[in-house]
C-alpha positions as CSV (number, residue, x, y, z in Angstrom):
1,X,19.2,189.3,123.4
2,X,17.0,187.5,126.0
3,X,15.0,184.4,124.9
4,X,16.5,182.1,122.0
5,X,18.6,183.2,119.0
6,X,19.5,180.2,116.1
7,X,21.5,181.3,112.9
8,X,22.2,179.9,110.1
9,X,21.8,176.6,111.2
10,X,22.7,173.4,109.1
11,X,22.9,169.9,110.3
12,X,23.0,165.9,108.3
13,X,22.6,162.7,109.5
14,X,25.1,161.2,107.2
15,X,24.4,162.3,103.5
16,X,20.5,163.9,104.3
17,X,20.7,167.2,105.0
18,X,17.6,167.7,107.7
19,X,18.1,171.5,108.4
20,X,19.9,173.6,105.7
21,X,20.1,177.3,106.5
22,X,17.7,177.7,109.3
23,X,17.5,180.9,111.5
24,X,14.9,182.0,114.5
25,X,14.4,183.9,117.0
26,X,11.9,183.7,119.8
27,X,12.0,186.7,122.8
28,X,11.1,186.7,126.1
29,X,6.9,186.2,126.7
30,X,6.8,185.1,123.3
31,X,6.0,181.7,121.8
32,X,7.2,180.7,118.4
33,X,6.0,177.5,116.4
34,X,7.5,175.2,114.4
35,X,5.2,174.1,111.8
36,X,5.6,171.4,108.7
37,X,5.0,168.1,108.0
38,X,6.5,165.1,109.2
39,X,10.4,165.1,108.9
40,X,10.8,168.7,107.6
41,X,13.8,169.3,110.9
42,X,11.5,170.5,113.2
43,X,12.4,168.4,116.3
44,X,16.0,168.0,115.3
45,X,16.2,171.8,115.6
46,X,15.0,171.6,119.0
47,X,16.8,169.2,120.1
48,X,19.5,171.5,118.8
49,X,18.3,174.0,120.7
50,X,18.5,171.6,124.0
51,X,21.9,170.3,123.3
52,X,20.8,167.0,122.5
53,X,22.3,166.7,118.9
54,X,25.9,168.3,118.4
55,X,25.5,171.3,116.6
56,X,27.3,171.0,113.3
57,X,27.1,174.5,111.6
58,X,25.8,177.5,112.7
59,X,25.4,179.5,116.2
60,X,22.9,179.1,119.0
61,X,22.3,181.7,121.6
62,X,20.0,181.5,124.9
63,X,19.6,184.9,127.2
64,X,22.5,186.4,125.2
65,X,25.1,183.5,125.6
66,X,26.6,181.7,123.0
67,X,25.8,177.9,124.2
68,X,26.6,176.2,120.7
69,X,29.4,177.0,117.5
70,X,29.6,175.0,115.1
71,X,32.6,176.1,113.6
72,X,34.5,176.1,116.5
73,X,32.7,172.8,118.4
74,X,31.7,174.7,121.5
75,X,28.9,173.3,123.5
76,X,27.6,173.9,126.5
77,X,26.1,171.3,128.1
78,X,22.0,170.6,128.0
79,X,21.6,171.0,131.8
80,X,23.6,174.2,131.9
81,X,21.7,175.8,128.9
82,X,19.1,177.4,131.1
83,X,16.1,175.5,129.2
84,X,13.2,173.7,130.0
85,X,12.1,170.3,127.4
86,X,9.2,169.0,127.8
87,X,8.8,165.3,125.5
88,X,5.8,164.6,123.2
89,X,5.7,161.9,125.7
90,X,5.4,164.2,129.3
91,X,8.8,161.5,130.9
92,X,7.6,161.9,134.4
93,X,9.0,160.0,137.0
94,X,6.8,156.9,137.7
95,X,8.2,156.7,141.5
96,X,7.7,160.4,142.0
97,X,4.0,161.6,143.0
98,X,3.4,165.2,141.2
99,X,5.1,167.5,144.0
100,X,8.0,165.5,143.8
101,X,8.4,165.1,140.0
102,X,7.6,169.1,139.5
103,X,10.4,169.2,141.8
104,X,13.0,167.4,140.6
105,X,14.7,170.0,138.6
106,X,14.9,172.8,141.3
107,X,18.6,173.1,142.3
108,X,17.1,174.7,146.1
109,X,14.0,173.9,146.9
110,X,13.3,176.9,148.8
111,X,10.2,178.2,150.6
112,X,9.8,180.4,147.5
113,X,9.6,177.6,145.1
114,X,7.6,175.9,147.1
115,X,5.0,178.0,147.3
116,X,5.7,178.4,143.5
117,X,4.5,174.9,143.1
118,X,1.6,174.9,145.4
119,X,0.4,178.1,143.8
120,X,1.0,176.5,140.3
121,X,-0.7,173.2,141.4
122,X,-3.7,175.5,142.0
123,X,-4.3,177.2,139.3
124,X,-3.7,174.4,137.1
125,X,-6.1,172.4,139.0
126,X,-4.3,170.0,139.9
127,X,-4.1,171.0,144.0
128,X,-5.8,167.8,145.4
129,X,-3.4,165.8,143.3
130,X,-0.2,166.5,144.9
131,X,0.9,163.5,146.4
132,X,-0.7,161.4,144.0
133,X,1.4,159.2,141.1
134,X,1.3,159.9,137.8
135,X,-0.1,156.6,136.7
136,X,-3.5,158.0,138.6
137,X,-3.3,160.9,136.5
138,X,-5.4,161.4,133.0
139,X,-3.5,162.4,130.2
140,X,-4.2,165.9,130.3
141,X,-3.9,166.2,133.8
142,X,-0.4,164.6,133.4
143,X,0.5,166.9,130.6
144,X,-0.1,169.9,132.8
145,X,2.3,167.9,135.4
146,X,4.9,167.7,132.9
147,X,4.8,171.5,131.7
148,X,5.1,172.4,135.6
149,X,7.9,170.5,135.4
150,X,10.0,171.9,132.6
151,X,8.9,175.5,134.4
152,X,10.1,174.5,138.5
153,X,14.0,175.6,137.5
154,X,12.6,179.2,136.3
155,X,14.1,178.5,132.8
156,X,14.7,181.5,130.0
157,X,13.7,179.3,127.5
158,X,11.3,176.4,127.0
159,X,10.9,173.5,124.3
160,X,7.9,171.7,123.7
161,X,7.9,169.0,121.3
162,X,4.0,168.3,120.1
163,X,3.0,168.8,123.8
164,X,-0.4,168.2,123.1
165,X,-0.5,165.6,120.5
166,X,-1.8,162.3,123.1
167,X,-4.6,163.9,124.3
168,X,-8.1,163.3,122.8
169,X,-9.7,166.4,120.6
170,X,-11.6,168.0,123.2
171,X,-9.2,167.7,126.2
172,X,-6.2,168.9,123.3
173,X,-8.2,172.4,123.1
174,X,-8.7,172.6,126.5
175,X,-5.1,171.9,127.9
176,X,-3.5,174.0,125.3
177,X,-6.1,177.2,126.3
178,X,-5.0,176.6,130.1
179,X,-1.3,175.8,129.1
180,X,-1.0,179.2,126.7
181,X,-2.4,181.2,129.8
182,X,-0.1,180.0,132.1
183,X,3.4,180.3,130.3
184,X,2.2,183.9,129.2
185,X,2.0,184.8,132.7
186,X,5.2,183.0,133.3
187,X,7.2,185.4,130.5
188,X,9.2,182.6,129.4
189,X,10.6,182.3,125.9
190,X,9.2,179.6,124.2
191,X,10.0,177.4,120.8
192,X,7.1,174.5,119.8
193,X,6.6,172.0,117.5
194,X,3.9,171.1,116.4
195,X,2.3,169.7,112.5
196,X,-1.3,171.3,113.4
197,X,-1.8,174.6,111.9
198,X,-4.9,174.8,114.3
199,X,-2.9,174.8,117.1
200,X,-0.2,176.8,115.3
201,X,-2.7,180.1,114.8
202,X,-3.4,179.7,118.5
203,X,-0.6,179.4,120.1
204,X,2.1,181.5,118.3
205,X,2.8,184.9,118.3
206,X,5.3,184.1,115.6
207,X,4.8,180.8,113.1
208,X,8.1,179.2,111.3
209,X,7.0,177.1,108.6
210,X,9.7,174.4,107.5
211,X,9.9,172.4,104.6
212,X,13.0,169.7,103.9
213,X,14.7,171.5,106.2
214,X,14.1,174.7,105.0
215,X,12.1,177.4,106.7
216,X,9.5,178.4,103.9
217,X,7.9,181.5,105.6
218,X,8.2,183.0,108.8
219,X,5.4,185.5,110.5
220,X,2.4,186.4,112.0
221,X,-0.5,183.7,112.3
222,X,-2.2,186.2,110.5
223,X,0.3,187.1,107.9
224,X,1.1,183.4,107.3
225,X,-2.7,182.1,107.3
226,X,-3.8,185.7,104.8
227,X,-0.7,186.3,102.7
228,X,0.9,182.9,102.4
229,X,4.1,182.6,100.0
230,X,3.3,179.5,98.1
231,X,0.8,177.0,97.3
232,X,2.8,174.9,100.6
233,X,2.0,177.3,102.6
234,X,-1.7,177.9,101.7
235,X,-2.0,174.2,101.7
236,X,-0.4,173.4,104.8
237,X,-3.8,175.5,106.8
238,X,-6.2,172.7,105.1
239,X,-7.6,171.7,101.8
240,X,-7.7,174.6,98.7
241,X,-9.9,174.5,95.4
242,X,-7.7,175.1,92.3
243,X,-8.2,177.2,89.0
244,X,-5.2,176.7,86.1
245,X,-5.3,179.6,83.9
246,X,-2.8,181.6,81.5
247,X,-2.2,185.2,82.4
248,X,-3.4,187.9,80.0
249,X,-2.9,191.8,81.0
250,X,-2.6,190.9,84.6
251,X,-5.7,188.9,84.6
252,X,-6.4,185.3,84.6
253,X,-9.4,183.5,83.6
254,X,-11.0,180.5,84.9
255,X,-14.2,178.3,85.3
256,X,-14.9,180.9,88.5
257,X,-14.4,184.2,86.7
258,X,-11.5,186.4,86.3
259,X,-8.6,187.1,88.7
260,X,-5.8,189.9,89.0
261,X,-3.1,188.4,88.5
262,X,-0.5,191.6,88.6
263,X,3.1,191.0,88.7
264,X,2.8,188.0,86.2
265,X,4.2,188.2,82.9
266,X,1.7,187.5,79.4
267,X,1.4,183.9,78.8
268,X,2.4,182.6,82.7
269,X,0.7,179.8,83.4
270,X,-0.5,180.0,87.1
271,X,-2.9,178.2,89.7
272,X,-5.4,180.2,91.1
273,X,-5.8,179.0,95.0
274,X,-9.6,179.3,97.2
275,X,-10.0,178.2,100.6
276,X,-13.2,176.0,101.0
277,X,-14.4,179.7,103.1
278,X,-14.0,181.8,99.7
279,X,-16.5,179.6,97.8
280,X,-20.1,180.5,98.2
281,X,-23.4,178.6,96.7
282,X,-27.1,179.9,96.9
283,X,-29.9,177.4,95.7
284,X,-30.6,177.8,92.3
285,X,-32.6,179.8,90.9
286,X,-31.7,182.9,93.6
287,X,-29.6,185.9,93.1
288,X,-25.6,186.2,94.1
289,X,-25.5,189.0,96.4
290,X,-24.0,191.4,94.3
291,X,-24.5,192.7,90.8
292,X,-22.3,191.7,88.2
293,X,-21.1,188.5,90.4
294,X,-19.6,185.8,88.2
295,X,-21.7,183.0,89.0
296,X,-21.4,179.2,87.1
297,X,-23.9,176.4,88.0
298,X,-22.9,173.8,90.1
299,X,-24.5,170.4,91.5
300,X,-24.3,169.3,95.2
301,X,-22.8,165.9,95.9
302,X,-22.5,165.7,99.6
303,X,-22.7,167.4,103.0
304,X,-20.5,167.0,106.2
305,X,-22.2,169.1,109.3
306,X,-19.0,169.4,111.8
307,X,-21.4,171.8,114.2
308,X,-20.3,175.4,114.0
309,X,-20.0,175.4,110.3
310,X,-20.8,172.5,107.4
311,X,-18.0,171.2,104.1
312,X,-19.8,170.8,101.2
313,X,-19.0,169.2,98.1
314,X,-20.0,170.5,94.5
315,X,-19.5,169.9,91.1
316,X,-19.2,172.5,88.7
317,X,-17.8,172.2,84.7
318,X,-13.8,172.3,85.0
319,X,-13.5,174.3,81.7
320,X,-12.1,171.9,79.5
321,X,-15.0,169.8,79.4
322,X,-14.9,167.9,82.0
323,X,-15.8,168.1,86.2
324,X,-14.4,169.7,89.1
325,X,-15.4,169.2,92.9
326,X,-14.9,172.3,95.2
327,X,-14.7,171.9,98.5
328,X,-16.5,174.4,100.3
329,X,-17.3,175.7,103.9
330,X,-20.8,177.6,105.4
331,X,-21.6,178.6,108.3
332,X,-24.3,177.1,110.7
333,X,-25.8,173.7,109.6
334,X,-28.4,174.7,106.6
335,X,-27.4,172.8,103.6
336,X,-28.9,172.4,99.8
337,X,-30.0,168.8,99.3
338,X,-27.6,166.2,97.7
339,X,-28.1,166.1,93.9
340,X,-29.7,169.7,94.1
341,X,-28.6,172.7,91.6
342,X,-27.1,175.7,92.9
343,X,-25.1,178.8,92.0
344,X,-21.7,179.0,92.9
345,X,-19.1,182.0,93.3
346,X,-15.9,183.1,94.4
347,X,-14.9,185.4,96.6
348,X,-12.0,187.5,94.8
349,X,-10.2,189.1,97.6
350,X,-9.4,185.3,98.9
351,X,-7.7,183.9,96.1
352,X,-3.7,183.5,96.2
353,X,-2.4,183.2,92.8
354,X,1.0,181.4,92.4
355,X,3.2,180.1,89.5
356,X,1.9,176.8,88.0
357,X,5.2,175.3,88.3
358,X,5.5,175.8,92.0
């Protein structure tokens, strides 16, 4: 197939085992992301990909060809591999100005690819700054440099390792928007890594989600974000409120109210998971929305407007006598007073019930 094929990879540094039976696949137009924490094998398995590391055990094929065997040693070299890296760190050329770094990788520097560049320059924004030198540049305006770069040679595959990661918030969402555009017009296959599940939803068509060098779950942003396969996973896309229970004809009952908990045998103990967005207050002494609504009192203790939407922390009886803070999420900027009573609830359909043990 076109694009990037890995299977079955497995590769150690000595006795630790940093990937251990990893596969992907990333097509042409498509842009798949590496998601995990810190040291879960993400960047050794690009660099993998790039022919930077010697692959130990499994296969790696780009636009069809086999470039890497680890059974029999093959390896094609990294600058016959028909990819384009692009560092955490952008690694342009401090003697080139931008024409001349973007450039550099072109085996013919034709009147076509040329015009490719000054086309490129222009729609990046970046047209005025041709002959300037990347020390004159801002950050983002370098990162869009160094992604022009890794695109000059026309590659079928492209590797970005945390592209985004040195620029400030703002600029981040900004670059990232402009940089998504551009490599979906360019068609390119491309593999990211990145440990922000922010930029993960929007930048991926497909998300891999490794763990100890293991992928964990593989999919959709959607089908990773809505139907993750472990408390990992749910927690990986930001903080959860948790409910312990003991499963009792496929039900489970907590300090929130009662859960389905089908597929769990009598007696299970299992965690019931909520996103801060599947908790919802109302001052006391109002209605919950619905009739027949568990609702359980709870006290505010503080309030975080981030602008678009507000985290709240409340306090609500744990069950077993003691005190549980949920974090929760509203829209908009209206919040309850600290120290003020309200009535909390849970919204059923977003609760991802796992295992206790897990």
């Amino acid at each position: 197939m076109s694009g990037i094929e890995m299977k079955r990879i497995r590769h150690a540094f000595g006795n630790d085992m940093v990937l251990d039976d990893v596969s992907l696949v990333s097509g042409p137009g498509k842009l798949t992301c590496l998601l995990g924490p810190s040291g879960c094998g993400k960047t050794t398995l690009l660099r993998l990909a790039a022919g930077l590391e010697n692959l130990q055990q499994g296969q790696i094929a780009i636009q069809g060809i086999t470039v890497a065997d680890g059974a029999s040693g093959f390896s094609v070299a990294p600058e016959k591999r028909d990819v384009g890296l692009m560092f955490q760190d952008y690694a342009l050329f401090p003697h080139l100005n931008v024409f001349e770094n973007i450039a550099f990788g072109i085996e013919k520097l034709n009147a076509e690819r040329r015009q490719w560049i000054k086309d490129s320059l222009e729609q990046m924004g970046l047209s005025h700054h041709a002959y300037s030198y990347p020390h004159t540049l801002s950050g983002g305006q370098q990162q869009r440099v160094a992604l022009l770069r890794a695109l000059a040679p026309e590659p079928g595959v492209l590797l970005l390792d945390e592209p985004f990661s040195g620029l400030d918030v703002t600029r981040r969402a900004q670059v990232r928007e402009e940089a998504l555009t551009f490599l979906k017009q360019s068609g390119v296959a491309v593999v990211m890594v990145t440990h922000d599940p922010e930029e993960a939803m929007f930048m991926a068509d497909h998300i891999v989600i490794m763990n100890e060098g293991r992928v964990v779950q593989a999919g959709t942003p959607v089908q990773t974000y809505f139907h993750p396969v472990n408390g990992f996973v749910t927690e990986l896309f930001g903080p959860v409120n948790r409910c312990r229970g003991v499963v009792a004809d496929e039900q489970v009952k907590t300090q929130l109210g009662t859960f389905k908990a089908s597929g769990f045998k009598n007696g299970s103990e299992v965690v019931v998971m909520l996103r801060p967005e599947a908790i919802f207050i109302s001052p006391d002494g109002e209605n919950a929305p619905a009739k027949g609504v568990h609702c359980v009192p709870g006290r505010v203790s503080s309030t975080h407007p981030l602008g678009s939407s507000s985290h709240l922390h409340i306090i609500v009886d744990d069950g077993n006598g003691g005190e549980q803070t949920l974090h929760v999420r509203t829209p908009g900027i209206s919040l309850p007073a600290v120290g003020s009573s309200v009535k909390v609830w849970a919204d059923k359909d977003g609760a991802f019930i796992f295992a206790a043990n897990e």
